[in-house]
C-alpha positions as CSV (number, residue, x, y, z in Angstrom):
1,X,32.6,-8.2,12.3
2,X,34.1,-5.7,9.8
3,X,37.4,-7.4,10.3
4,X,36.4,-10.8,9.0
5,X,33.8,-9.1,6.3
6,X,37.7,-7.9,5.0
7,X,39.0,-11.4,5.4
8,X,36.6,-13.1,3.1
9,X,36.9,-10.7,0.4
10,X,39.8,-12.4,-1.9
11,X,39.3,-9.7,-4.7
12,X,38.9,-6.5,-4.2
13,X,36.2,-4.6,-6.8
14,X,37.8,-3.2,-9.3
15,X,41.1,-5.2,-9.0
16,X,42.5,-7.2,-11.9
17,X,44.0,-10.8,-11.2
18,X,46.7,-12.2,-12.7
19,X,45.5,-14.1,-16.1
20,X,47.6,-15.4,-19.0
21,X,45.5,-14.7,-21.8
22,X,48.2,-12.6,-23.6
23,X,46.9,-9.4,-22.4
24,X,48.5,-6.1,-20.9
25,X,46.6,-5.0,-17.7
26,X,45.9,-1.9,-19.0
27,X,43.8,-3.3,-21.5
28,X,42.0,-5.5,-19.8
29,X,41.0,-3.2,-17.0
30,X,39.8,-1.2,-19.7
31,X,37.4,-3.9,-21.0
32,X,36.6,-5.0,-17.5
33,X,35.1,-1.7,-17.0
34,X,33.3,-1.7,-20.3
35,X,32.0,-5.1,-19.8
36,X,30.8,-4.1,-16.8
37,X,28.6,-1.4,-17.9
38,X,27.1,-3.6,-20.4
39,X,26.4,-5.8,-17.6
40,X,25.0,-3.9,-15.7
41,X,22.4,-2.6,-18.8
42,X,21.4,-6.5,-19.4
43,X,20.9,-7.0,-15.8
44,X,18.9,-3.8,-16.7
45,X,16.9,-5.4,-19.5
46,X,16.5,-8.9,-18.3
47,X,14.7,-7.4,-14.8
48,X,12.5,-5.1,-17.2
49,X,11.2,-7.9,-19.3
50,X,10.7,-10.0,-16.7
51,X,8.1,-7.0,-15.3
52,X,6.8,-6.7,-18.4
53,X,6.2,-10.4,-18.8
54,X,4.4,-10.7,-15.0
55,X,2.4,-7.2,-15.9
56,X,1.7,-7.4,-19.7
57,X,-2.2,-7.3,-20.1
58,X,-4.5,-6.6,-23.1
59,X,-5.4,-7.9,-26.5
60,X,-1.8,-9.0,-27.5
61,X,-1.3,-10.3,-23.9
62,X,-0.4,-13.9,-24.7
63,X,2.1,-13.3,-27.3
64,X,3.6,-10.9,-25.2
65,X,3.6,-13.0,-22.2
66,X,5.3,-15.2,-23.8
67,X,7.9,-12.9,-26.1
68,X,8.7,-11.0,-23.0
69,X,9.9,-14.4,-21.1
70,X,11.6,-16.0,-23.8
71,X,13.5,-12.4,-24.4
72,X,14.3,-12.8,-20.4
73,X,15.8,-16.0,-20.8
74,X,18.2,-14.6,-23.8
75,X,19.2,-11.6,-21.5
76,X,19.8,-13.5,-19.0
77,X,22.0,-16.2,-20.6
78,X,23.7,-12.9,-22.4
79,X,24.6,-11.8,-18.6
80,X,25.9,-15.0,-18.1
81,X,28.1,-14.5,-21.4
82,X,29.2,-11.0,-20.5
83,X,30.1,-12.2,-16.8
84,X,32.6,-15.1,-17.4
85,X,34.3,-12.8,-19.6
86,X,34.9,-10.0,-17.0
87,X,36.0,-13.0,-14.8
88,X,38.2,-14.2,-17.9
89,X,39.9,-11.1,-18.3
90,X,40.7,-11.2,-14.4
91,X,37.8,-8.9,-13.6
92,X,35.3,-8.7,-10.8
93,X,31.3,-8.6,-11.9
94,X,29.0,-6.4,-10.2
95,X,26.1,-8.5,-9.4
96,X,24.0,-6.1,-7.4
97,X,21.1,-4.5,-8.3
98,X,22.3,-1.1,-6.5
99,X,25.3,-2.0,-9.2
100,X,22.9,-1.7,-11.9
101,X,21.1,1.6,-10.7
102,X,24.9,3.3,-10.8
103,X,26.0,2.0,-13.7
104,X,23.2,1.7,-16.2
105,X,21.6,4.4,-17.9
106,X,18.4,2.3,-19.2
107,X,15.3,4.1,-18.1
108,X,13.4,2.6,-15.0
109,X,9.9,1.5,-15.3
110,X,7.2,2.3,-12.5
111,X,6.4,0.5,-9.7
112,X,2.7,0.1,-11.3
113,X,1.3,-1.4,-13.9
114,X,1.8,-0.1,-17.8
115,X,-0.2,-0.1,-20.8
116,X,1.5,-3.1,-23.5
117,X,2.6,0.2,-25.6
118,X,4.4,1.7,-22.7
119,X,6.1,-1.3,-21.9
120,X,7.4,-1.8,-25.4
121,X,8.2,1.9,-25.5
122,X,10.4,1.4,-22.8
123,X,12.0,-2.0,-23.9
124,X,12.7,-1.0,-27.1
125,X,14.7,2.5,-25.6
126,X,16.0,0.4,-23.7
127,X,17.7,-1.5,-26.5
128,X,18.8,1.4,-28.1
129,X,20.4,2.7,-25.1
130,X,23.0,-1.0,-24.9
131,X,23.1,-0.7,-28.9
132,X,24.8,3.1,-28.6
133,X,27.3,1.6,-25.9
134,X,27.9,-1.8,-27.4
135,X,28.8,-0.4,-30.8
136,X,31.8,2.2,-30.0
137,X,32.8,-0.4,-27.0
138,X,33.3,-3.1,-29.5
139,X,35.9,-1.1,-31.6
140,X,37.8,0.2,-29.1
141,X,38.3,-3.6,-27.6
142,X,39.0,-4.1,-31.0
143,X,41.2,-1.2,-31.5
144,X,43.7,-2.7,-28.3
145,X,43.8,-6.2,-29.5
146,X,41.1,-7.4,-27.6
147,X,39.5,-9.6,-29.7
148,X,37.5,-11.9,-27.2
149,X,35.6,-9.1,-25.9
150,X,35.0,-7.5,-28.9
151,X,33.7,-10.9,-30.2
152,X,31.2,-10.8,-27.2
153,X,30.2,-7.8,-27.6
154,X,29.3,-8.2,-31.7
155,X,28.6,-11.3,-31.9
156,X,26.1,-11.6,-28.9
157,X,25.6,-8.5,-27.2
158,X,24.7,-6.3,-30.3
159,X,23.0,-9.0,-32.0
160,X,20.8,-10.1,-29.4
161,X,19.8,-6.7,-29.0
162,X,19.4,-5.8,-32.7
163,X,17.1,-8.8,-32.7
164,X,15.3,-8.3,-29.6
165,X,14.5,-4.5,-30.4
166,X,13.5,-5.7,-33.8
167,X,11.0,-7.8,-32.5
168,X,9.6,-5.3,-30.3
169,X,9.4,-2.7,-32.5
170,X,7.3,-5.0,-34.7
171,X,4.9,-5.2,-31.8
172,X,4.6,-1.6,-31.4
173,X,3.5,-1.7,-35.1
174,X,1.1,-4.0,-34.2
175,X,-0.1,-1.9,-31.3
176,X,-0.4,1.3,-33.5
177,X,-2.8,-1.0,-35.8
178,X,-4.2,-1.8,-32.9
179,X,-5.2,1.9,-31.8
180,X,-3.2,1.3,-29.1
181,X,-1.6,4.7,-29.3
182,X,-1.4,7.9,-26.7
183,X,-4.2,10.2,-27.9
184,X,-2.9,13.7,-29.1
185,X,-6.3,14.9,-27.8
186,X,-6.3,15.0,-24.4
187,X,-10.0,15.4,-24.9
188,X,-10.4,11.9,-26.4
């Protein structure tokens, strides 16, 4: 069994394929990794918003419902984005969720059910966390002349996120307006 489980692999994680895209290796195996990491933290993000939209619950339940599904579908068309340039670049995509647990550092959320302020706690670190790797990943793509993935990773990685976070933190406004803050007092 283990012999033909080897057979049908055709690339080997980790292992560049021969592209024409103009190129060196070196770089590319570079941005493959990269790419990968920010993969793995949209996979990260889509999979947290899609818990957030099945568990979201309280006065600002519908328009969360339905921000944290239509922020879903962006992360997931974004992992999409991010994947076909790995592939592009002659890279192999993790695609595993024990893939995402070892390569992203975005926060997991409970098994149960949070409060709307936890959840957008969480999204919006969550953000933050592909924002700090996006930024310094783009100019060093940019740095080696990679200027497809650097393109990706501004143009829709960073602003998606910048947008998505924005939006969120606007609902945590809302929630602090709301009351819908941890007490200081545990008393309270």
């Amino acid at each position: 069994m283990t012999d033909k489980k080897a057979e049908s692999i055709v690339q080997d994680f980790g292992s560049l394929a021969p592209v024409r895209i103009g190129l060196s290796a070196e770089v590319r195996a570079k941005s493959v990794r990269a790419l990968n990491r920010l993969l793995a933290h949209t996979m990260a993000m889509r999979d947290s918003y899609k818990k957030a939209h099945w568990q979201t619950a309280g006065a600002t339940f519908y328009e969360l419902h339905l921000l944290f599904d239509k922020h879903y579908g962006e992360q997931a068309a974004l992992m999409d984005s991010i994947a076909e340039r790995i592939q592009t670049l002659g890279g192999v995509t993790i695609a595993l969720p024990g893939d995402v647990v070892s390569e992203s550092s975005i926060a997991r959320a409970p098994r149960g059910r949070e409060s709307a302020r936890a959840q957008l706690d969480r999204l919006a670190n969550g953000h933050e966390t592909v924002l700090l790797d996006a930024r310094p990943l783009a100019r060093e793509a940019s740095d080696a002349g990679d200027d497809g993935t650097n393109d990706l990773i501004v143009s829709e990685v960073v602003r998606t996120n910048e947008l998505q976070c924005w939006f969120i933190v606007q609902h945590l406004s809302r929630h602090s307006e709301l009351g819908d803050l941890p007490s200081a007092d545990p008393s309270a």
